[in-house]
N, CA, C and O atoms as a GROMACS GRO file, in nm:
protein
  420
    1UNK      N    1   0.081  -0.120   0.000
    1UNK     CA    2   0.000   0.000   0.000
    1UNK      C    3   0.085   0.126   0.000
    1UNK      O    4   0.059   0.233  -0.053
    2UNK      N    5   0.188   0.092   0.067
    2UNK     CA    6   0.283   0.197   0.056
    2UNK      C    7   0.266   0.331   0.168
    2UNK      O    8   0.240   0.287   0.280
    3UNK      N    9   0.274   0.471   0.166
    3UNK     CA   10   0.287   0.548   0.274
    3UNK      C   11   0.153   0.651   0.192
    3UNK      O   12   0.122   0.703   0.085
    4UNK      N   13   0.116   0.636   0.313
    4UNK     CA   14  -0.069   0.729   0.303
    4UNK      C   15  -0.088   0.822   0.395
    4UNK      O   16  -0.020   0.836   0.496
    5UNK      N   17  -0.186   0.889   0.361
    5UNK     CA   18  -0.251   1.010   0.465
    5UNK      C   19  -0.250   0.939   0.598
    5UNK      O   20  -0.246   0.816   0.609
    6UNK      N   21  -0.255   1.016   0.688
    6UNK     CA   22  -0.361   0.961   0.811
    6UNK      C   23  -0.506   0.957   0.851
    6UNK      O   24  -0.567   0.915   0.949
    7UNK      N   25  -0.559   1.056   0.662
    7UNK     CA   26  -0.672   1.037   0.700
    7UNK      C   27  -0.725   0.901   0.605
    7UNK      O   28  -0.837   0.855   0.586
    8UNK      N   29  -0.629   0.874   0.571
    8UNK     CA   30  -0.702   0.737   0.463
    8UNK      C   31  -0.649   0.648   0.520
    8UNK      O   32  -0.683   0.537   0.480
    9UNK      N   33  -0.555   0.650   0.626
    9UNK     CA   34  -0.500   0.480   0.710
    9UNK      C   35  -0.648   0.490   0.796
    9UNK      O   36  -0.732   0.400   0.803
   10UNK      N   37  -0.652   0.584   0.840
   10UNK     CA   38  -0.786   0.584   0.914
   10UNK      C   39  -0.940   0.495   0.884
   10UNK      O   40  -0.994   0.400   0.942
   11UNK      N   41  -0.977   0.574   0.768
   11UNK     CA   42  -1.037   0.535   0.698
   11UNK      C   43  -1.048   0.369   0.678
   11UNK      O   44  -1.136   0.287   0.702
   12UNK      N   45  -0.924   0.363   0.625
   12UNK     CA   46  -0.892   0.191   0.611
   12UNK      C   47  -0.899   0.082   0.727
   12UNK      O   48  -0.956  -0.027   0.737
   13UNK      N   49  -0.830   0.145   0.797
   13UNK     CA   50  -0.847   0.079   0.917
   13UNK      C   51  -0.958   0.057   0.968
   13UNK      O   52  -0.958  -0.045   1.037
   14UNK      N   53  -1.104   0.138   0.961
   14UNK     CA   54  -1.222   0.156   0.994
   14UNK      C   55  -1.286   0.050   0.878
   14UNK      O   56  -1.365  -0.034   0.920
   15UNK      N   57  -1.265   0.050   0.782
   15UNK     CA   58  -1.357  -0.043   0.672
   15UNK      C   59  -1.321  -0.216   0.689
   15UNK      O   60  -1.394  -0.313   0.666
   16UNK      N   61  -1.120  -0.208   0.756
   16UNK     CA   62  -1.127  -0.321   0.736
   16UNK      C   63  -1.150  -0.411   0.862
   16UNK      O   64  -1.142  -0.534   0.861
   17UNK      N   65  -1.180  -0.334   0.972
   17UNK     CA   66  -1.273  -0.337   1.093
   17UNK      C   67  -1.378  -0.424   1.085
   17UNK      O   68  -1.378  -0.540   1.126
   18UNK      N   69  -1.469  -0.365   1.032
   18UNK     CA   70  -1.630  -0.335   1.017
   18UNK      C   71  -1.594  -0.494   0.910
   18UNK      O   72  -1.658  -0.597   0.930
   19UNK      N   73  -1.507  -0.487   0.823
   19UNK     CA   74  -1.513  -0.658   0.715
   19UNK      C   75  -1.514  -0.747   0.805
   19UNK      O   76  -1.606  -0.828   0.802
   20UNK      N   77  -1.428  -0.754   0.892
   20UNK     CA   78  -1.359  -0.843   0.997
   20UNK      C   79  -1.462  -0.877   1.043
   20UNK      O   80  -1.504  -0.988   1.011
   21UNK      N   81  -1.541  -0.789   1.137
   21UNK     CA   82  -1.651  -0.879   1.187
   21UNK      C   83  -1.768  -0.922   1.147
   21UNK      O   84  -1.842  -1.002   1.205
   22UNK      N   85  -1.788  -0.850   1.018
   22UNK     CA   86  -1.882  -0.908   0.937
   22UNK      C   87  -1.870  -1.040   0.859
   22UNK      O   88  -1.958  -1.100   0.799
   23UNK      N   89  -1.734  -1.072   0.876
   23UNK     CA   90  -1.713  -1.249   0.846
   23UNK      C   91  -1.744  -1.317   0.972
   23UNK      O   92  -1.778  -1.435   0.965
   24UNK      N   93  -1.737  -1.261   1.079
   24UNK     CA   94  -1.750  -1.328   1.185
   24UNK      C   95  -1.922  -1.345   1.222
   24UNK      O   96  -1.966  -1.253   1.291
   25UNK      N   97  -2.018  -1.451   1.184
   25UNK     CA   98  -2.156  -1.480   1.227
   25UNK      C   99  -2.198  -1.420   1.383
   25UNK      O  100  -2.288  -1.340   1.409
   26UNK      N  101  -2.109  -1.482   1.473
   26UNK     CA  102  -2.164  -1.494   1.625
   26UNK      C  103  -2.137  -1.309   1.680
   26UNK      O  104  -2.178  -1.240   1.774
   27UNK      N  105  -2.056  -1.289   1.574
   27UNK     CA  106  -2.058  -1.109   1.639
   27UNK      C  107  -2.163  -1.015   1.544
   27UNK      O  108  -2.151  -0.894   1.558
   28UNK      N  109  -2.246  -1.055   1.467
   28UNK     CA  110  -2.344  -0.977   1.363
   28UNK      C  111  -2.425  -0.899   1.439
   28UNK      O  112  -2.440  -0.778   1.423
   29UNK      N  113  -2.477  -0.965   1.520
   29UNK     CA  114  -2.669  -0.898   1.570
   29UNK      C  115  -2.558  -0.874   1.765
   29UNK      O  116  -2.634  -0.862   1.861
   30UNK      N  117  -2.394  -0.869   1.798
   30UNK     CA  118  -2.397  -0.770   1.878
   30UNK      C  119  -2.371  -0.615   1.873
   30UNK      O  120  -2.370  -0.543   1.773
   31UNK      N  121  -2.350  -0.584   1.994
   31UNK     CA  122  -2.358  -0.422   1.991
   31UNK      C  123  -2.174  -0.422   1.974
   31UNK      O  124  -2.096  -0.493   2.038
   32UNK      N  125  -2.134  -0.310   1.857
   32UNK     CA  126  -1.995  -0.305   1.855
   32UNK      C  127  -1.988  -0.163   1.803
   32UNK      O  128  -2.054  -0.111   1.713
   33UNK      N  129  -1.882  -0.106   1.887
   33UNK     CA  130  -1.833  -0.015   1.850
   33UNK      C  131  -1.711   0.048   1.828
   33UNK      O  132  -1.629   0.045   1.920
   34UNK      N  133  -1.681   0.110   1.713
   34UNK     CA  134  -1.556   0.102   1.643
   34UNK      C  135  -1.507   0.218   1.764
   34UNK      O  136  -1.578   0.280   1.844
   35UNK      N  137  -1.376   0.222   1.745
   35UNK     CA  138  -1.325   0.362   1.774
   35UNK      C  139  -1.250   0.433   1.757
   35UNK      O  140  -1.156   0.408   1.832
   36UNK      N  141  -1.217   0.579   1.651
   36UNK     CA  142  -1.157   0.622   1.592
   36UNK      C  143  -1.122   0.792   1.644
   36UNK      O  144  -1.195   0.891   1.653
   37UNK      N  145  -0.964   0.769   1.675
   37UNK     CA  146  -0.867   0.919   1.670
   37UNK      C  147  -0.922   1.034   1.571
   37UNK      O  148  -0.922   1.156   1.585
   38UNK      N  149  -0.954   0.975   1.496
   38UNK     CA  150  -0.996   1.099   1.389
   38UNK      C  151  -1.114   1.167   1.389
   38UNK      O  152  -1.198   1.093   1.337
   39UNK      N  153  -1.168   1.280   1.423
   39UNK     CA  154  -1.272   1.350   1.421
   39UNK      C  155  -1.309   1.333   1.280
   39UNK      O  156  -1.426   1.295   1.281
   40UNK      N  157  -1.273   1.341   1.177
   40UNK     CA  158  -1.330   1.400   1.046
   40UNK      C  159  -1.374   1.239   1.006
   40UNK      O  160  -1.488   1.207   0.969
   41UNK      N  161  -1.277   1.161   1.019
   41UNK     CA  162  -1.328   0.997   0.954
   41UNK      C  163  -1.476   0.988   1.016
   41UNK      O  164  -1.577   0.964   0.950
   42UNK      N  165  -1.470   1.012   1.158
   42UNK     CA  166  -1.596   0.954   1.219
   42UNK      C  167  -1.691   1.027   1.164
   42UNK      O  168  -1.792   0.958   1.149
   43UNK      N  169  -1.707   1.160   1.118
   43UNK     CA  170  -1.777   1.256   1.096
   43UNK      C  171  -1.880   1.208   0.969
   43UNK      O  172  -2.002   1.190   0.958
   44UNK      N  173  -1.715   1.195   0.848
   44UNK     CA  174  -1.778   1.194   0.726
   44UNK      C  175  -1.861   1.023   0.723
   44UNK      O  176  -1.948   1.005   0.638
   45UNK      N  177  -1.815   0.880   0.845
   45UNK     CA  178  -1.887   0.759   0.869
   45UNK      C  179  -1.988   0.802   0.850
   45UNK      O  180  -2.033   0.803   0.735
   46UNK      N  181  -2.076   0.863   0.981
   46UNK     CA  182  -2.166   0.959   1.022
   46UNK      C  183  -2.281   1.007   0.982
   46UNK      O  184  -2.389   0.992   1.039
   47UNK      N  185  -2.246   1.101   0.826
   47UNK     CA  186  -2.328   1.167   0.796
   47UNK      C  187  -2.269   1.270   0.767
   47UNK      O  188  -2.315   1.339   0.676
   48UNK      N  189  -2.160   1.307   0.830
   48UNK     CA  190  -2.132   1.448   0.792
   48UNK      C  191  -2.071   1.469   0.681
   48UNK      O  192  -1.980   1.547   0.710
   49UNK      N  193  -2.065   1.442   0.547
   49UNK     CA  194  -2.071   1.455   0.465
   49UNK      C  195  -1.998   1.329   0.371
   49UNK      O  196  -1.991   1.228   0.442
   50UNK      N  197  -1.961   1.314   0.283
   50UNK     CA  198  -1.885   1.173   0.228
   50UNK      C  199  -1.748   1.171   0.211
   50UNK      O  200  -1.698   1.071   0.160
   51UNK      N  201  -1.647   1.306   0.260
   51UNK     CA  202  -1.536   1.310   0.216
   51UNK      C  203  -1.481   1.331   0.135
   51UNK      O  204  -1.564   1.322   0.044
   52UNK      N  205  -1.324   1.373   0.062
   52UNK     CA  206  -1.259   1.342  -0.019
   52UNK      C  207  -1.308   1.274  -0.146
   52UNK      O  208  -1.373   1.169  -0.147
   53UNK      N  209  -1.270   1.347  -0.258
   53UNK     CA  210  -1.315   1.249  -0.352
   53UNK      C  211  -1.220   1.110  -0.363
   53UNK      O  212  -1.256   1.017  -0.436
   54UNK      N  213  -1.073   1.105  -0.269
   54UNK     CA  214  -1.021   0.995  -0.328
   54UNK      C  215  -1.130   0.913  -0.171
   54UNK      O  216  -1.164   0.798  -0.198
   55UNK      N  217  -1.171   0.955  -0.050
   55UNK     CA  218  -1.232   0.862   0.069
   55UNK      C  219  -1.332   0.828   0.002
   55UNK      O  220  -1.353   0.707   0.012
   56UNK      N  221  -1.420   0.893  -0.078
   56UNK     CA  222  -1.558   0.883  -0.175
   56UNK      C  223  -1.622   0.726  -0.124
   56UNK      O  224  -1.698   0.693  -0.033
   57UNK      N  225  -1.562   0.665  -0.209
   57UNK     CA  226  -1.588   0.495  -0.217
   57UNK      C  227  -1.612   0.418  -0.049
   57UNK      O  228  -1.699   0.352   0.008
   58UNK      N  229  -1.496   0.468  -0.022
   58UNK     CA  230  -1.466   0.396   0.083
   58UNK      C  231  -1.558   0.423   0.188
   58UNK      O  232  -1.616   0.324   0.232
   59UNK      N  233  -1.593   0.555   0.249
   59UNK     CA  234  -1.697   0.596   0.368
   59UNK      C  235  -1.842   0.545   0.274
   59UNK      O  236  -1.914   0.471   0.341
   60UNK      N  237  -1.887   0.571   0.151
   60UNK     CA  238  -1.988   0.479   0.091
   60UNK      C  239  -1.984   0.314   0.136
   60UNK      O  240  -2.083   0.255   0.179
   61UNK      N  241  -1.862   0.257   0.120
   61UNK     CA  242  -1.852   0.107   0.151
   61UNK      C  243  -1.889   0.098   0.287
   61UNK      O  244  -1.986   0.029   0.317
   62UNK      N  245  -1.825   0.161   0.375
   62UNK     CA  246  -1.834   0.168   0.530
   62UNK      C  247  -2.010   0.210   0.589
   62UNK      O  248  -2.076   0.138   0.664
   63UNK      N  249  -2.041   0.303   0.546
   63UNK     CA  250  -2.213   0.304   0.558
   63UNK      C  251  -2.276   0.177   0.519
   63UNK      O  252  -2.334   0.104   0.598
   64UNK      N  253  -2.267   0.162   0.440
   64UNK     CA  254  -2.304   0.030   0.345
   64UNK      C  255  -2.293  -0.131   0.496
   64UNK      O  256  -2.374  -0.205   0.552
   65UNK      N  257  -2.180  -0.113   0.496
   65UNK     CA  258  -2.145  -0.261   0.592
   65UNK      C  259  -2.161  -0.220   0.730
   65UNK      O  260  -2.172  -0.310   0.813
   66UNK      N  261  -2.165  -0.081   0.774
   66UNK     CA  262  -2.238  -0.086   0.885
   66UNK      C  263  -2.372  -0.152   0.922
   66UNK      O  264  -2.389  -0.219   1.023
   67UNK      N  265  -2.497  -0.119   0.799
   67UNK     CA  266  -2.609  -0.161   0.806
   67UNK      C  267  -2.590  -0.341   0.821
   67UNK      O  268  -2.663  -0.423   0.877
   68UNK      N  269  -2.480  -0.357   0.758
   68UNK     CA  270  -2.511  -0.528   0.776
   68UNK      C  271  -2.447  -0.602   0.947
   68UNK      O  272  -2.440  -0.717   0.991
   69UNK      N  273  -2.422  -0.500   0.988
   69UNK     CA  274  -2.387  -0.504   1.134
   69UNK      C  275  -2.484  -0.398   1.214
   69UNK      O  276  -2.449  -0.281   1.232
   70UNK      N  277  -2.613  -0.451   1.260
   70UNK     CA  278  -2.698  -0.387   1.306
   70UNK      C  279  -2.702  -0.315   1.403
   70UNK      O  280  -2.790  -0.231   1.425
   71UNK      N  281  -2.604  -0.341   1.474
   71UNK     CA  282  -2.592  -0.294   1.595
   71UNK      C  283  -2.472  -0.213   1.665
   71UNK      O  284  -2.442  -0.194   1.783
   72UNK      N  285  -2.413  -0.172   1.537
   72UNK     CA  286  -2.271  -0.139   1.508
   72UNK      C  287  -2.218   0.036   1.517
   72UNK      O  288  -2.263   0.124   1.444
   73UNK      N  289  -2.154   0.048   1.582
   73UNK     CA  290  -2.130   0.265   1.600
   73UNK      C  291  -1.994   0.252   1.551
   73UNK      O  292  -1.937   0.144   1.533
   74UNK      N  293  -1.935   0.398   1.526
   74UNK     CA  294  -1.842   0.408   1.501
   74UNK      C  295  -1.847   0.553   1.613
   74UNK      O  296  -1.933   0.638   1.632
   75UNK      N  297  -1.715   0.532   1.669
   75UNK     CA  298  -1.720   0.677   1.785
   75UNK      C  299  -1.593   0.751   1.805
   75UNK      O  300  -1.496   0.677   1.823
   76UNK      N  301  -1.568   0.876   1.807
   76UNK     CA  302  -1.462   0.950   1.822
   76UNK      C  303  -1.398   0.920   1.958
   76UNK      O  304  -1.461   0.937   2.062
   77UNK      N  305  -1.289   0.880   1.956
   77UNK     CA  306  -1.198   0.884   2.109
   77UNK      C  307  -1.080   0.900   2.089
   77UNK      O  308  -1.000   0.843   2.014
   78UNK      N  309  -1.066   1.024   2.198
   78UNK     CA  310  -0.927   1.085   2.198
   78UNK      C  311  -0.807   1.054   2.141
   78UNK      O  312  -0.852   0.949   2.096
   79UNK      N  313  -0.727   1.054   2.114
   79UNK     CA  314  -0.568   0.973   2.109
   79UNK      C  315  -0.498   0.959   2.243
   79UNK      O  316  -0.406   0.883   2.273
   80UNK      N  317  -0.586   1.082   2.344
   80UNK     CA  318  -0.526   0.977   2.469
   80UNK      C  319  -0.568   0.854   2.525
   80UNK      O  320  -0.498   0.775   2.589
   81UNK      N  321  -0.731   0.843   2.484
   81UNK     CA  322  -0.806   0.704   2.538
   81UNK      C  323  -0.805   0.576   2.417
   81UNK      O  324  -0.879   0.477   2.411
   82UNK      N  325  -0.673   0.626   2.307
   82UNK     CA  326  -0.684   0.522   2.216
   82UNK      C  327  -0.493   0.485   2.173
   82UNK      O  328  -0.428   0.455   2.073
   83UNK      N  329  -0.469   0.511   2.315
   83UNK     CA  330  -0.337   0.459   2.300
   83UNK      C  331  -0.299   0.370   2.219
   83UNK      O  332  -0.206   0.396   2.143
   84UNK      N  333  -0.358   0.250   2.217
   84UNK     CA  334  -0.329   0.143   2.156
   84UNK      C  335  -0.304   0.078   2.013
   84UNK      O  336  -0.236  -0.012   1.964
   85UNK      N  337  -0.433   0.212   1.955
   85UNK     CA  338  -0.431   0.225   1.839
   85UNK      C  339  -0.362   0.369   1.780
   85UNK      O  340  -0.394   0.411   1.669
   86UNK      N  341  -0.289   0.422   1.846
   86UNK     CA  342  -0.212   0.517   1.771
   86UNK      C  343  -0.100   0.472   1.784
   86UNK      O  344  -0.027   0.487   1.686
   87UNK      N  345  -0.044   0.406   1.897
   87UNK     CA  346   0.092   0.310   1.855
   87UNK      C  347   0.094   0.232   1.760
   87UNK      O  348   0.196   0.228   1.690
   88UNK      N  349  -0.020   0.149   1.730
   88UNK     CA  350  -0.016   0.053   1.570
   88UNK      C  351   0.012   0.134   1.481
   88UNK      O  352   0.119   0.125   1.420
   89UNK      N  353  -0.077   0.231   1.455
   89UNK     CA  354  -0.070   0.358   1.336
   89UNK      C  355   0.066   0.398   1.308
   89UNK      O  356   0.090   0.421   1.190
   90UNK      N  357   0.161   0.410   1.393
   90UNK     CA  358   0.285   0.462   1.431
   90UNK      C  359   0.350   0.385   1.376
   90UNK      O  360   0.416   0.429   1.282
   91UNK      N  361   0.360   0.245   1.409
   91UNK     CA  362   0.436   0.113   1.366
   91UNK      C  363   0.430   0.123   1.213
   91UNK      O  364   0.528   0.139   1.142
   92UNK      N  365   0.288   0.109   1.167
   92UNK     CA  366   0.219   0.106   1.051
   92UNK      C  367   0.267   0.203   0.981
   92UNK      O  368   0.288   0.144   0.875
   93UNK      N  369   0.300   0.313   0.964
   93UNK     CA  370   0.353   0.454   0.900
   93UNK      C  371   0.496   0.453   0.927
   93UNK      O  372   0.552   0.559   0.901
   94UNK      N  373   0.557   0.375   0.966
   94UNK     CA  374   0.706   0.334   1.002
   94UNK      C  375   0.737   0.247   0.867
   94UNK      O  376   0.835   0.254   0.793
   95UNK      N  377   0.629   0.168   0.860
   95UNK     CA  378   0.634   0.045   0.719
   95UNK      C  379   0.673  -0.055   0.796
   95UNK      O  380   0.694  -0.156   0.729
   96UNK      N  381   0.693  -0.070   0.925
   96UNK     CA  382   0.713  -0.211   1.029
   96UNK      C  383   0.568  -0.272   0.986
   96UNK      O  384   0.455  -0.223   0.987
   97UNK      N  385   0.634  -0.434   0.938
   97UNK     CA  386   0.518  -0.521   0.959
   97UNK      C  387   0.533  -0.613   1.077
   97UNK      O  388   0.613  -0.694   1.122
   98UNK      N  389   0.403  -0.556   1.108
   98UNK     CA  390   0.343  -0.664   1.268
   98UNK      C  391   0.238  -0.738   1.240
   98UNK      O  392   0.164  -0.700   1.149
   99UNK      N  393   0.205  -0.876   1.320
   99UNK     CA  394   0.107  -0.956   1.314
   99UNK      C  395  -0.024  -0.909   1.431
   99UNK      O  396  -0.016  -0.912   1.554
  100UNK      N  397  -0.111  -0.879   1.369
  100UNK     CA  398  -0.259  -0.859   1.465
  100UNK      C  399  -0.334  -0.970   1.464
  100UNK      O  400  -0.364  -1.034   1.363
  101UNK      N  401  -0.372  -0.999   1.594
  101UNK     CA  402  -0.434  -1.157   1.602
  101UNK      C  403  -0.548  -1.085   1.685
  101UNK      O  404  -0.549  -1.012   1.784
  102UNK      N  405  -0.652  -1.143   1.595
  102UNK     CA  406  -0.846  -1.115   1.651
  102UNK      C  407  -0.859  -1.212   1.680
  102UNK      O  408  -0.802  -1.301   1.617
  103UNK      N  409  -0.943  -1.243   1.795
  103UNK     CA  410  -0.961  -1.353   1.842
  103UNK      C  411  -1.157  -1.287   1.891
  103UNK      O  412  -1.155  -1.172   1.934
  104UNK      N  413  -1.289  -1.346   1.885
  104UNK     CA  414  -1.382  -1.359   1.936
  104UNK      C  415  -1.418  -1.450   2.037
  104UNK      O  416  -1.380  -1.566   2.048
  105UNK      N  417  -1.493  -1.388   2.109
  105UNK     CA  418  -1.536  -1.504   2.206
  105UNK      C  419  -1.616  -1.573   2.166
  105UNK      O  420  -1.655  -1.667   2.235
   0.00000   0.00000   0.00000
């Protein structure tokens, strides 16, 4: 993929979220909520408008597969209450490849 905005790792990271558990059956019909550093990603998720013409597609895809996760938010949180995921981001924009292991209950 090579080296990107932070507002389109964002982005990405949010769509390929929302895929993830939509392969997953036993997490469909729970309550999940994403959570994203970025004010504007969550915004344009949202409603607040569709973004970028290059985000265009992508916040369309992401509305789209929300509905097939019924019960599904996407929510703004700080970068201080999302430590975890701004260190990946960090790694990730470094071009370090790391292994992320999802595991459901």
């Amino acid at each position: 993929m090579g080296v990107q905005s932070p507002i389109t790792a964002e982005v990405l990271a949010i769509a390929k979220a929302i895929e993830l558990c939509i392969t997953k059956q036993e997490v469909r019909d729970k309550e999940i909520i994403f959570e994203s550093d970025s004010k504007t990603s969550v915004s344009w998720i949202n409603g607040g408008g569709l973004g970028s013409i290059d985000h265009l597609q992508s916040v369309f895809n992401i509305r789209n597969n929300l509905n097939i996760l019924s019960r599904a938010y996407v929510v703004f949180k700080s970068r201080v209450f999302n430590s975890v995921a701004d260190s990946l981001a960090k790694k990730g924009a470094e071009g370090r490849q790391e292994v992320l292991s999802w595991s459901f209950p």
